[in-house]
Every structure is written in structure tokens, then in C-alpha cells.
Kinemage of the C-alpha trace (Angstrom):
@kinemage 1
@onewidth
@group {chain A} dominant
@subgroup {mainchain}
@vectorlist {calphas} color= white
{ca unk a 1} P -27.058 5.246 -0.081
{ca unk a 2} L -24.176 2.938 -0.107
{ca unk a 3} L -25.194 -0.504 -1.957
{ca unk a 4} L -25.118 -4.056 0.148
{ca unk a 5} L -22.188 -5.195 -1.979
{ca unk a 6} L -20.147 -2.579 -1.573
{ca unk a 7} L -20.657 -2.426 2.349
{ca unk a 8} L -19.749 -6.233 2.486
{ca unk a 9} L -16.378 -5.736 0.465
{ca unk a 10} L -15.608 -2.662 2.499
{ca unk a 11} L -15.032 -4.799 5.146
{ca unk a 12} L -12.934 -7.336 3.765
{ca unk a 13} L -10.386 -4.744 3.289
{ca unk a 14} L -7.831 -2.669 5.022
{ca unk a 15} L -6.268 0.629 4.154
{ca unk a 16} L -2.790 0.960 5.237
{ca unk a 17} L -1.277 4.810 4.906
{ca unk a 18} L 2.171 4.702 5.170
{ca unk a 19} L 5.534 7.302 4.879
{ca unk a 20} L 8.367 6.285 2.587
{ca unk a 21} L 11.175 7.129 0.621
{ca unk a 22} L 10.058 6.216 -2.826
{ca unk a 23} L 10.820 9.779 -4.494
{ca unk a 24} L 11.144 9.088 -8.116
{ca unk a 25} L 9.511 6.623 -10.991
{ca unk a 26} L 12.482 4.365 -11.259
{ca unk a 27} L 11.914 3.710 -7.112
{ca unk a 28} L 7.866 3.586 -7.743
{ca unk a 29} L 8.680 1.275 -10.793
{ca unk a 30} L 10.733 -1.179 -8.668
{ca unk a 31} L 8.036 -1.390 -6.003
{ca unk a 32} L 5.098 -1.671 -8.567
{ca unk a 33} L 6.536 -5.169 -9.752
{ca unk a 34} L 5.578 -6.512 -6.149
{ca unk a 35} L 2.185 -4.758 -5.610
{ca unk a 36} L 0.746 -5.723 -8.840
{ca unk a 37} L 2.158 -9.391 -8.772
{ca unk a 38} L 0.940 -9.894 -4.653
{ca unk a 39} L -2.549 -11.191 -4.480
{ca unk a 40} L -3.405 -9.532 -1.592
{ca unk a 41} L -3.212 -6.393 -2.706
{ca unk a 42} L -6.232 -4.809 -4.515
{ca unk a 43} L -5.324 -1.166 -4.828
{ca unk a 44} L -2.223 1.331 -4.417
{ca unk a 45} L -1.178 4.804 -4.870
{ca unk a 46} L 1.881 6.441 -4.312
{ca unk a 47} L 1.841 10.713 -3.807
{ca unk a 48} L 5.552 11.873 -4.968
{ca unk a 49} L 4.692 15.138 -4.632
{ca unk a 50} L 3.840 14.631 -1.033
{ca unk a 51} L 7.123 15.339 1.264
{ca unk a 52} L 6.030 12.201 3.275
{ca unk a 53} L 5.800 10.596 -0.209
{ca unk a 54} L 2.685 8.763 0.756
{ca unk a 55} L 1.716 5.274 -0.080
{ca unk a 56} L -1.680 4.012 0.195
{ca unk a 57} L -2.607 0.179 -0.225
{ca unk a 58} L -6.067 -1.277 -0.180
{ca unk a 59} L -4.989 -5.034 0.727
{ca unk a 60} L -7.356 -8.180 2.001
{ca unk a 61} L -7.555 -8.905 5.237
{ca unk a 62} L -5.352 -11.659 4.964
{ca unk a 63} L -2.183 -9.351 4.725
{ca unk a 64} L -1.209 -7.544 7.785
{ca unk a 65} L 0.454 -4.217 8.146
{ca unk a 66} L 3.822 -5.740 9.720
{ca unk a 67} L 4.356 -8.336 6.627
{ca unk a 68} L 3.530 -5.461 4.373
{ca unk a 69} L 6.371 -2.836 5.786
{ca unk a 70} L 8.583 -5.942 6.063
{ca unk a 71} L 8.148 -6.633 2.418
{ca unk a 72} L 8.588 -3.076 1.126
{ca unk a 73} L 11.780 -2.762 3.480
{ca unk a 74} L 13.282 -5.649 2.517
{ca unk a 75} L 13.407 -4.065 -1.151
{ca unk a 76} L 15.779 -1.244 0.295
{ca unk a 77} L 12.976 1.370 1.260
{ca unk a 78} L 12.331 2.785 4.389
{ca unk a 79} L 8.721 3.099 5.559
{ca unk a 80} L 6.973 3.191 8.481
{ca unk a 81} L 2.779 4.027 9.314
{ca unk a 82} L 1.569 7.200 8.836
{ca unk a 83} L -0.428 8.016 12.006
């Protein structure tokens, strides 16, 4: 059984699962200064070994998808949603 608390904060987040290029720790380390400093984001993981090099970002509600790509792009990475 799931606990009240943790249904309400499930739903005051989104999971966003996207493809990138971020293929070494020097790229991972450059993009970790703006995840951990953004306030909206509560959780991320990055899978180099993944050929999609997944990223996965818990965020609030309050940060949409399309500002989130736009922000990692405008650091020099592609990405784009994995669907």
C-alpha cells in the first residue's frame, strides 16, 4: 500500500525521459551545475551506457518539458523526448 503522502507528491511531479548527447562526465558535469542549482528540479539521472544516453528528470509541475529541452539545448546539447 502506497502511503497518502506519497500519492499527493506523486502528483505534483512530472517525469520527463529524454535522448541526448551527453556521452562523457565532463558533458554530465557541465549539465549537473544547472540541474542541481534549478529549483524545479527534484531528481535526475543520466544512463551513459545507454546508446540513447538517457536522461531522466523528476521536476515540479511548474517546469514544463519545452523550457526544460530549451534550457539543456541552449548549453550546446542536443535532446529531444524519448517516446
Amino acid at each position: 500500500m502506497i502511503s497518502p503522502f506519497y500519492q499527493t507528491r506523486k502528483r505534483d511531479v512530472d517525469i520527463h525521459i529524454l535522448k541526448t548527447n551527453i556521452n562523457n562526465k565532463l558533458r554530465v558535469n557541465t549539465i549537473k551545475l544547472l540541474f542541481n542549482a534549478h529549483p524545479d528540479i527534484i531528481k535526475w539521472s543520466i544512463d551513459l551506457e545507454d546508446i540513447d544516453k538517457v536522461l531522466r528528470i523528476e521536476t515540479t509541475k511548474t517546469l514544463s518539458k519545452d523550457d526544460l529541452i530549451e534550457q539543456i539545448k541552449a548549453r550546446g546539447f542536443q535532446c529531444e523526448e524519448l517516446i
